[in-house]
ZATI-668947 format. One record per residue (C-alpha): residue number from 1; residue in one letter; x, y negated, z negated. Coordinates in steps of 0.2 Angstrom, whole numbers, plus 5000, padded with zeros to 4 digits. Layout:
   k r    x    y    z
 NUM a    X    Y    Z
...
END
This chain:
   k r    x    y    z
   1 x 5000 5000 5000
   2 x 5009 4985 5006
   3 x 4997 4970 5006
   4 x 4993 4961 4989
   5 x 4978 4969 4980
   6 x 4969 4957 4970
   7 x 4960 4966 4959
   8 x 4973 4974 4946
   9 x 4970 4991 4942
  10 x 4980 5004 4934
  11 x 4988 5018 4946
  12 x 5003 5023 4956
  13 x 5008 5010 4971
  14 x 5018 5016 4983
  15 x 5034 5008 4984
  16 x 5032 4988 4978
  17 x 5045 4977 4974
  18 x 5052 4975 4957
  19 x 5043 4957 4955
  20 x 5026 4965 4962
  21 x 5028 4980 4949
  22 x 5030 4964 4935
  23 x 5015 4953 4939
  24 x 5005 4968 4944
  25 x 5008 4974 4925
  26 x 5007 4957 4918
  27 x 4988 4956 4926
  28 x 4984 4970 4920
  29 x 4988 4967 4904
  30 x 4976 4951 4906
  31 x 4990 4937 4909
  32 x 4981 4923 4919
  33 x 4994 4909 4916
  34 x 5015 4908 4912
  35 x 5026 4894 4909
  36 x 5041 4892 4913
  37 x 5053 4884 4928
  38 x 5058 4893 4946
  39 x 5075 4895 4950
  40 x 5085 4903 4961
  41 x 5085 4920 4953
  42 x 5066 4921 4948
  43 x 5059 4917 4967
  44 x 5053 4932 4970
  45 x 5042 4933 4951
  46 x 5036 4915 4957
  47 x 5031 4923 4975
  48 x 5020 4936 4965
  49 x 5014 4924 4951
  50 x 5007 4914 4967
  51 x 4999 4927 4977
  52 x 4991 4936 4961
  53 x 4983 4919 4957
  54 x 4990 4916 4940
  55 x 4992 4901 4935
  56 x 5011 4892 4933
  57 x 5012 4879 4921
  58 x 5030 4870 4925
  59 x 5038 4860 4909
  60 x 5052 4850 4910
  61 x 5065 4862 4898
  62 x 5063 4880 4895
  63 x 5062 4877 4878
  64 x 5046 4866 4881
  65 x 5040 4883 4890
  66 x 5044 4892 4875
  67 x 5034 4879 4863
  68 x 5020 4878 4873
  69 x 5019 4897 4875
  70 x 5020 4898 4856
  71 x 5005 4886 4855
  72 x 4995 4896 4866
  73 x 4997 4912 4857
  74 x 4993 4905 4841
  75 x 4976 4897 4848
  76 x 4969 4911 4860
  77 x 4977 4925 4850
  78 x 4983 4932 4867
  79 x 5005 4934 4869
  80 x 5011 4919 4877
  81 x 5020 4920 4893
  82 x 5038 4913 4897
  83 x 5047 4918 4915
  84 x 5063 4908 4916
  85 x 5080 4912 4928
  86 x 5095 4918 4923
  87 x 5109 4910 4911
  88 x 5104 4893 4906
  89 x 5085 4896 4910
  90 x 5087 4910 4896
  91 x 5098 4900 4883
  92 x 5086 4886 4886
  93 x 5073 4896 4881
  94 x 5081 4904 4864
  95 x 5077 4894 4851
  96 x 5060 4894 4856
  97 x 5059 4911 4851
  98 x 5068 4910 4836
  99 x 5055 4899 4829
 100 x 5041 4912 4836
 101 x 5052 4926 4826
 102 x 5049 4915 4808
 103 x 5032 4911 4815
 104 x 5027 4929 4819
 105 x 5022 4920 4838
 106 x 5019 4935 4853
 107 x 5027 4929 4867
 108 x 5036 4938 4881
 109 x 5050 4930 4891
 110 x 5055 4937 4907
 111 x 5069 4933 4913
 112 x 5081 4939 4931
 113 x 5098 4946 4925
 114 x 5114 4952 4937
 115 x 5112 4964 4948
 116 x 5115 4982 4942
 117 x 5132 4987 4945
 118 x 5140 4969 4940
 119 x 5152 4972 4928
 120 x 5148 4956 4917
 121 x 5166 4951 4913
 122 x 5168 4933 4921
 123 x 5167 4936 4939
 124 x 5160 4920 4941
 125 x 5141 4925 4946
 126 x 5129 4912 4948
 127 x 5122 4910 4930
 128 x 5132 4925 4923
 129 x 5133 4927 4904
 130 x 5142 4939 4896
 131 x 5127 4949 4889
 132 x 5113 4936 4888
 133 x 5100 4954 4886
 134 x 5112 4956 4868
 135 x 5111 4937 4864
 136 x 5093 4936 4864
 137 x 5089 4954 4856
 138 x 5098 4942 4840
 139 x 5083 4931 4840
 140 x 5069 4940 4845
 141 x 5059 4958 4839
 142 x 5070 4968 4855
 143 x 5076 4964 4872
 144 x 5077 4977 4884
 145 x 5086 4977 4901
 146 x 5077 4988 4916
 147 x 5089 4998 4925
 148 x 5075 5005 4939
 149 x 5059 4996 4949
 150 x 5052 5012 4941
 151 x 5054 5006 4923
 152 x 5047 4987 4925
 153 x 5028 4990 4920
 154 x 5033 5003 4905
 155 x 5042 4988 4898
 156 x 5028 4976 4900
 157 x 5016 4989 4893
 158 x 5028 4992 4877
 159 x 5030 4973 4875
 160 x 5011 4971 4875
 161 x 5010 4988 4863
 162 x 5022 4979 4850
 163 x 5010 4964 4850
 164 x 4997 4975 4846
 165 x 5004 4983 4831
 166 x 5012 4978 4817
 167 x 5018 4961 4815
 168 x 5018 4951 4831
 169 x 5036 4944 4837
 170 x 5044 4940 4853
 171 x 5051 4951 4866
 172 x 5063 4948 4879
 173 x 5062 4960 4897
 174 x 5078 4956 4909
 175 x 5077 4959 4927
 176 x 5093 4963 4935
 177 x 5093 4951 4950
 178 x 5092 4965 4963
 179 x 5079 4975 4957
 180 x 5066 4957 4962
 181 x 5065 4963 4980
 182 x 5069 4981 4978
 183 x 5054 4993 4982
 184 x 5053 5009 4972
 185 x 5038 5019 4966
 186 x 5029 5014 4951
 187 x 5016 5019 4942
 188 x 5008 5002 4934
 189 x 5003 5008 4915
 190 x 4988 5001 4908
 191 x 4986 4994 4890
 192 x 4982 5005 4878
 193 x 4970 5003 4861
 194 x 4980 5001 4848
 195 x 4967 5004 4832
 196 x 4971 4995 4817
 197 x 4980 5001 4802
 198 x 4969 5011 4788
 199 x 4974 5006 4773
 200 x 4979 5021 4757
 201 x 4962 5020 4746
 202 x 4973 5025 4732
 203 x 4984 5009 4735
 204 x 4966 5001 4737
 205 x 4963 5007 4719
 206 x 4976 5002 4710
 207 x 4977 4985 4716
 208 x 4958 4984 4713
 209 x 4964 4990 4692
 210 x 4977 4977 4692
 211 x 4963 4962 4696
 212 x 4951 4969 4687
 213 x 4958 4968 4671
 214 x 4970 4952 4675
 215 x 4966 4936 4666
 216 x 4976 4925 4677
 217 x 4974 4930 4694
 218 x 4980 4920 4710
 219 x 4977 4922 4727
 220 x 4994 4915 4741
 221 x 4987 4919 4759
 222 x 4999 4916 4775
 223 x 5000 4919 4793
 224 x 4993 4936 4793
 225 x 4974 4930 4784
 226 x 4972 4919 4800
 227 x 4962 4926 4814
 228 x 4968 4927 4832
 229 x 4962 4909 4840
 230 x 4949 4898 4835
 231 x 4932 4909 4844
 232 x 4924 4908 4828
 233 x 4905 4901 4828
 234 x 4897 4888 4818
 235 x 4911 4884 4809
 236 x 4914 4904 4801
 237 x 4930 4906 4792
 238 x 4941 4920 4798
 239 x 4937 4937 4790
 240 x 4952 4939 4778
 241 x 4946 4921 4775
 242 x 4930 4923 4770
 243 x 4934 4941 4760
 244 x 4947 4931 4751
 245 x 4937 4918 4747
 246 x 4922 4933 4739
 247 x 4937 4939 4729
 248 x 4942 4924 4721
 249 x 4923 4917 4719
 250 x 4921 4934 4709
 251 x 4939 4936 4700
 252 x 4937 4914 4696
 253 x 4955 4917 4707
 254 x 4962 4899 4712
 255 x 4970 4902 4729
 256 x 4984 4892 4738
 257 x 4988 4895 4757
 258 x 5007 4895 4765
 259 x 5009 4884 4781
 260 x 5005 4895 4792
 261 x 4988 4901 4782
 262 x 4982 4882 4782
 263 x 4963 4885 4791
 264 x 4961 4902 4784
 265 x 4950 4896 4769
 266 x 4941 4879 4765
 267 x 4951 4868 4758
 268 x 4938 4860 4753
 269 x 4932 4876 4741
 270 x 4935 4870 4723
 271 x 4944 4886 4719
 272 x 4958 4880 4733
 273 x 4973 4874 4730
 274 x 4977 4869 4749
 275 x 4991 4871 4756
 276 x 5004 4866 4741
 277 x 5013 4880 4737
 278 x 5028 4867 4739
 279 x 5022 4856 4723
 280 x 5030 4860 4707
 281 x 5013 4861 4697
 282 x 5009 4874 4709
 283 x 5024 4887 4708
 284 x 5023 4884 4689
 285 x 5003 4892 4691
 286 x 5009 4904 4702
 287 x 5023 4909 4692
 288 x 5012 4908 4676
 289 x 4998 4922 4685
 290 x 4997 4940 4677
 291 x 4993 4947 4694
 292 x 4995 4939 4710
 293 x 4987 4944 4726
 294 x 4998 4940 4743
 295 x 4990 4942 4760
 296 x 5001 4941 4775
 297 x 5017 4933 4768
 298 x 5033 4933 4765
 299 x 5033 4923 4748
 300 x 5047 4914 4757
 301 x 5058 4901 4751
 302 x 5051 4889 4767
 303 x 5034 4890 4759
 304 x 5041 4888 4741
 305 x 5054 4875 4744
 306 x 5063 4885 4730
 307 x 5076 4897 4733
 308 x 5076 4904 4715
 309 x 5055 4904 4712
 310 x 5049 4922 4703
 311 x 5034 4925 4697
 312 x 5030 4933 4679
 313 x 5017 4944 4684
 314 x 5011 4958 4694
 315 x 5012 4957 4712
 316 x 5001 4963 4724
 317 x 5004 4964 4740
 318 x 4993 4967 4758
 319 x 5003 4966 4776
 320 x 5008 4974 4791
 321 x 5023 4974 4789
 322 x 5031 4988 4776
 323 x 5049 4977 4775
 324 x 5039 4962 4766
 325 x 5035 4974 4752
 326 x 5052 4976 4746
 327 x 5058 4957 4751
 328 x 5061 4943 4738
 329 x 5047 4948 4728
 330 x 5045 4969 4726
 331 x 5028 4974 4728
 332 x 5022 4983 4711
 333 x 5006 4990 4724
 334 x 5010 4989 4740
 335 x 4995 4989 4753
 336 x 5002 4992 4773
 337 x 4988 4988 4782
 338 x 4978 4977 4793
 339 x 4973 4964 4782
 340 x 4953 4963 4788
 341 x 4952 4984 4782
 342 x 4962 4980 4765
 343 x 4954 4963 4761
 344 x 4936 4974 4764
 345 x 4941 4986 4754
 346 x 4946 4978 4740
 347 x 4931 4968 4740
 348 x 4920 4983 4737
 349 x 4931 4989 4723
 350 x 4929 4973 4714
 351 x 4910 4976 4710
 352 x 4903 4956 4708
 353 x 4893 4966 4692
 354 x 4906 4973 4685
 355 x 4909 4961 4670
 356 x 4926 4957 4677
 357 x 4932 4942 4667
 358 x 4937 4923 4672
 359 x 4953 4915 4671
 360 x 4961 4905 4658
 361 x 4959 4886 4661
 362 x 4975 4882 4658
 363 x 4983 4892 4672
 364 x 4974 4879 4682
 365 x 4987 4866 4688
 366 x 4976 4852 4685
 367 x 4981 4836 4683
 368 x 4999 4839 4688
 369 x 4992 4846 4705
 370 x 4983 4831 4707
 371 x 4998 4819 4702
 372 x 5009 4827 4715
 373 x 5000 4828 4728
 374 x 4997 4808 4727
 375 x 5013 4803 4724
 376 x 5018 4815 4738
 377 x 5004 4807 4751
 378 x 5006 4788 4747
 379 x 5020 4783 4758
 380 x 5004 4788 4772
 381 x 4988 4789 4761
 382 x 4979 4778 4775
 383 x 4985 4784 4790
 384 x 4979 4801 4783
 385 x 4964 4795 4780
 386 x 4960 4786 4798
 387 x 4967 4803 4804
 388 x 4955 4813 4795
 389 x 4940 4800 4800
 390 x 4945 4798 4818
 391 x 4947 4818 4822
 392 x 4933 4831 4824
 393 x 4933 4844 4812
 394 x 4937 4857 4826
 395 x 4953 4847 4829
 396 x 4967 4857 4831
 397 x 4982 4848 4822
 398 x 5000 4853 4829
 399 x 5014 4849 4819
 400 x 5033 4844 4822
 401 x 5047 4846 4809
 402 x 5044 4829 4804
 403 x 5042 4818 4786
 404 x 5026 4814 4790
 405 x 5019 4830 4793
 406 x 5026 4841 4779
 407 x 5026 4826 4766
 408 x 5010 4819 4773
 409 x 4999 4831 4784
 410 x 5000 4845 4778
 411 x 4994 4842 4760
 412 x 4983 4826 4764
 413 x 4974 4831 4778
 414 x 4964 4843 4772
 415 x 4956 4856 4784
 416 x 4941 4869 4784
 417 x 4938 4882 4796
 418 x 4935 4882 4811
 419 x 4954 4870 4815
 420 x 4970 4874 4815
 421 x 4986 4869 4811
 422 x 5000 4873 4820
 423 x 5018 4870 4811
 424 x 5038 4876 4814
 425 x 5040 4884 4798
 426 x 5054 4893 4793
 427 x 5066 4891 4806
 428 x 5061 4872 4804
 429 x 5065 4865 4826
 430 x 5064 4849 4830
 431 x 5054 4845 4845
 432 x 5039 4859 4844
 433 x 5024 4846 4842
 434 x 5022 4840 4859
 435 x 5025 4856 4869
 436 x 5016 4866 4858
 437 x 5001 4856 4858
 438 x 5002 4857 4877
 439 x 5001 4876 4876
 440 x 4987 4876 4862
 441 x 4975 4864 4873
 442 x 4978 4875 4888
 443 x 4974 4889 4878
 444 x 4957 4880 4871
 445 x 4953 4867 4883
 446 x 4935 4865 4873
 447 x 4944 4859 4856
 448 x 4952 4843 4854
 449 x 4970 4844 4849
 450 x 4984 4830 4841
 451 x 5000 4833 4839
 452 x 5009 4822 4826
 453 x 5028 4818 4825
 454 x 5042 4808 4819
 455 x 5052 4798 4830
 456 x 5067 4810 4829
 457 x 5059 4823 4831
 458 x 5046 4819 4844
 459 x 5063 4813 4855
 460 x 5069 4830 4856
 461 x 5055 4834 4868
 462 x 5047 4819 4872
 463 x 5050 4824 4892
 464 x 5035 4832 4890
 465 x 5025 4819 4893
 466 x 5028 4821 4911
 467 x 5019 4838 4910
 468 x 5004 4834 4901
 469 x 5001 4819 4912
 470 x 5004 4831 4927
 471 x 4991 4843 4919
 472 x 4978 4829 4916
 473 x 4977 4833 4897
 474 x 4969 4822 4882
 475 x 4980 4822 4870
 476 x 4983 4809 4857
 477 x 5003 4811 4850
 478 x 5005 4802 4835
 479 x 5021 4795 4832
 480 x 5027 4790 4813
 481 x 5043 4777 4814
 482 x 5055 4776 4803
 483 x 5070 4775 4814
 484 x 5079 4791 4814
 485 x 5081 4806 4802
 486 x 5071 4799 4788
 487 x 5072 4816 4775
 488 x 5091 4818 4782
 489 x 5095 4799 4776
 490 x 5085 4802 4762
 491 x 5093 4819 4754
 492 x 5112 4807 4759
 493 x 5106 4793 4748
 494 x 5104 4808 4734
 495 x 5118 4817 4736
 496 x 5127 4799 4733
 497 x 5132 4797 4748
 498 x 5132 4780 4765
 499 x 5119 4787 4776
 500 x 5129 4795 4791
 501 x 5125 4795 4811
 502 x 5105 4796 4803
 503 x 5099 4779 4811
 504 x 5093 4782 4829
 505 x 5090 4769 4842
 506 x 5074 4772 4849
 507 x 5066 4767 4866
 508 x 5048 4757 4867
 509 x 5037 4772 4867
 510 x 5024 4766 4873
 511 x 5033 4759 4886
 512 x 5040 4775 4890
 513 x 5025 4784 4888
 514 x 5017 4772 4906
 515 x 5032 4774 4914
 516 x 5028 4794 4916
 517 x 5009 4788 4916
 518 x 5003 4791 4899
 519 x 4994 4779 4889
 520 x 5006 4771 4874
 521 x 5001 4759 4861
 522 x 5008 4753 4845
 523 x 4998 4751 4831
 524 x 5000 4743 4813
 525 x 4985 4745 4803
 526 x 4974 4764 4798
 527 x 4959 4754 4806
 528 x 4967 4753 4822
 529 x 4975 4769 4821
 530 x 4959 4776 4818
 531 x 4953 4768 4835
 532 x 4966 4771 4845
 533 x 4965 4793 4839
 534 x 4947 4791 4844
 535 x 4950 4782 4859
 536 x 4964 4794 4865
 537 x 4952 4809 4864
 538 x 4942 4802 4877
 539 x 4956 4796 4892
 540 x 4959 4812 4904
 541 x 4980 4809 4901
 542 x 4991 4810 4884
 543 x 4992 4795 4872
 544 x 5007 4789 4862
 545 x 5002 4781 4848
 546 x 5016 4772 4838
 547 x 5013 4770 4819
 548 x 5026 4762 4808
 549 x 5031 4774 4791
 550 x 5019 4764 4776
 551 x 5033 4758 4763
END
């Protein structure tokens, strides 16, 4: 079968190219659009990609294409795709999946390599790296290098197969170049169901013992209570969500999210904490608790802003992954499982009738919670608050590695399901706002989306702009001025020390932002703030909108 078939379907055809076998795979493993940039060695992939009908969205770095691709996964709950060439395309690329490795971000990277038979010892191939396959299996759950056409849609089926189980990471498939236009006889393999992990009722019981008898019980949720996407109706909370929130209503459990489990519950529920398990009063409750309960997290130190936090109590813990139960913090019951079937099972465990007692009020962090996160938000109390009043509660809020963001948004804009906030934690990049928020509104194009940035942070990508405008995308991109690496200058003036190469000159934005035919607008006061957010949500191109950091 030599002409392009455009229905994918699973079956033997007879003698394709190497790039035929790849999208053919990649369709039927339901990819409709990739991002990335053509070069010379990835023509043929783009050939295919154009003939199949899917959908090429062109940034201006690979590591934009890496973001954006991270953005999409994490709001359609579907891998994001990246196809870049050879050498630079790749390295580009990286440290976009070493923030989707900390994220636990699915997303696939293609890439051409040398041919087969090249020795890979400096022979001065266009492009050539020593081993660039090696260098990114260092960043990412596996890369694998094909060595036949034959072996292309096996590798795309067991990328898509370690999405579907266990803990979702990035994967990396190289190409040899050669292999693009080589014909060979392939059997395209189709997905297959992956059903979800039962968890051990015994397990099941013992942690249902330990909260039924605790007296000071708390409840972390991360990454792994959110849902895939945002497809929920009516404002319905994600299901770990909503059975977390039954447990803690019935156990009088406070419960405190990581960054990546901001959305999961309402923040607005009295019995949550928000997203603060960086506040002092909180890891002093937390560390106070006679049996915590943690959902799909690591307990990490990039959530706790602590490297030395341990808790007193009892530890409970439910995730996919069995390496998280024997991290920083030992599981005493260890629950591997999907979190949805745990979650659910506990709850029946924990009969609402059961006379299961309430917690002492003074594991509440009270006051101190309260003090903190105040002090914490003033610098931008009321550019939160125009945020908050100028956005729809759908929004979703992408995040760079930036002052205002992890000082300000993420405490002080306070979210209930169904939005989502998207953040870099862990690996902690600079530059994963914009992109990102370009891969997320892709990926939903029916919710409105923000992204929000300092201006060092948001001139690590700001190039972006050109593909956004390209892409006809409203999208207001909030920038907070304070000219340069504000927590860098800040954490030199503590150590003692003359703030060093920290002050950054920075270009008229808004200036910028016409010249690659965005809006751009500077702004002084929450009220116009406010305007200009609600006005950028309505213009068919991105928006910078410049706000000075409050004093």
């Amino acid at each position: 079968m030599d002409g392009h078939d455009p229905t994918p379907s699973a079956g033997t055809i007879t003698t394709p190219t190497g790039a035929r076998a790849l999208v053919e795979a990649l369709r039927l493993h339901g990819v409709d659009t990739i991002f990335g940039i053509p070069g010379t060695h990835n023509l043929a992939i783009y050939e295919e990609l154009d003939r199949a009908d899917v959908r090429c969205v062109t940034p201006r770095h690979e590591q934009g294409a890496g973001y954006a691709a991270d953005g999409y996964a994490r709001v359609t709950g579907r891998p994001g795709v990246v196809v870049t060439t050879t050498g630079p395309g790749v390295v580009n690329a990286a440290t976009a999946l070493g923030q989707a490795y900390s994220d636990s971000s699915p997303i696939l990277l293609v890439s051409p390599g040398v041919p087969t038979g090249h020795p890979r010892d400096g022979r001065g191939y266009l492009h050539e790296s020593r081993d660039q396959s090696r260098a990114i299996d260092a960043l990412c759950a596996w890369s694998h290098r094909v060595a036949t056409v034959r072996e292309i849609p096996a590798a795309v089926a067991r990328a898509f197969g370690r999405f579907a189980e266990g803990r979702p990471r990035p994967v990396h498939i190289e190409i040899p170049f050669d292999l693009l236009d080589q014909r060979g006889e392939v059997k395209i393999v189709p997905p297959y169901r992956i059903t979800p992990r039962e968890p051990d009722p015994r397990a099941l019981d013992a942690a249902a013992a330990l909260l039924r008898t605790a007296r000071r019980p708390g409840l972390v949720l991360g990454g792994g209570a959110q849902s895939p996407g945002r497809g929920r109706p009516g404002g319905e909370a994600p299901p770990v969500g909503s059975l977390a929130m039954l447990l803690a209503e019935r156990l009088g459990a406070r419960v405190v999210t990581t960054v990546n489990g901001k959305g999961a519950v309402p923040e607005s529920h009295p019995l949550v904490l928000g997203t603060t398990l960086h506040l002092e009063a909180v890891r002093r409750w937390l560390a106070a608790c006679d049996v915590v309960l943690a959902v799909g997290t690591e307990l990490g130190p990039a959530d706790l802003w602590d490297d030395a936090f341990a808790l007193s109590g009892r530890l409970v813990r439910i995730d996919i992954d069995p390496g998280q139960m024997h991290g920083d913090h030992v599981a005493d019951v260890a629950i591997v499982a999907d979190a949805e079937l745990a979650m659910r099972g506990l709850a029946e465990r924990l009969d609402p009738h059961g006379g299961v007692p309430r917690p002492r009020r003074e594991t509440d962090p009270g006051a101190g919670h309260r003090a903190e996160l105040e002090e914490l938000t003033r610098r931008w109390g009321g550019q939160l608050a125009a945020l908050r009043r100028a956005l729809p509660p759908e929004t979703v809020v992408v995040g760079d590695n930036s002052m205002f963001v992890y000082h300000g948004a993420l405490v002080g804009m306070p979210m209930d399901p169904p939005g989502r906030f998207l953040f870099p934690t862990g690996f902690g990049t600079l530059g994963f706002a914009l992109p990102a928020a370009i891969g997320a509104k892709l990926g939903r194009p029916d919710l409105p989306v923000v992204a929000l940035a300092g201006d060092g942070a948001f001139q690590f990508s700001l190039q972006e702009l050109a593909t956004a405008v390209e892409l006809e995308l409203s999208l207001p991109v909030v920038v907070s001025a304070n000219g340069g690496f504000g927590e860098i200058r800040e954490e030199m003036r503590e150590r003692g020390m003359r703030p060093v190469a920290v002050d950054l000159h920075a270009p008229d934005f808004p200036a910028l932002a016409a010249a690659y035919g965005a809006e751009g607008r500077a702004v002084k006061t929450p009220g116009e703030l406010e305007e200009a957010v609600a006005e950028a949500l309505r213009v068919p191109v991105p928006t910078v909108i410049v706000v000075p950091e409050e004093e």
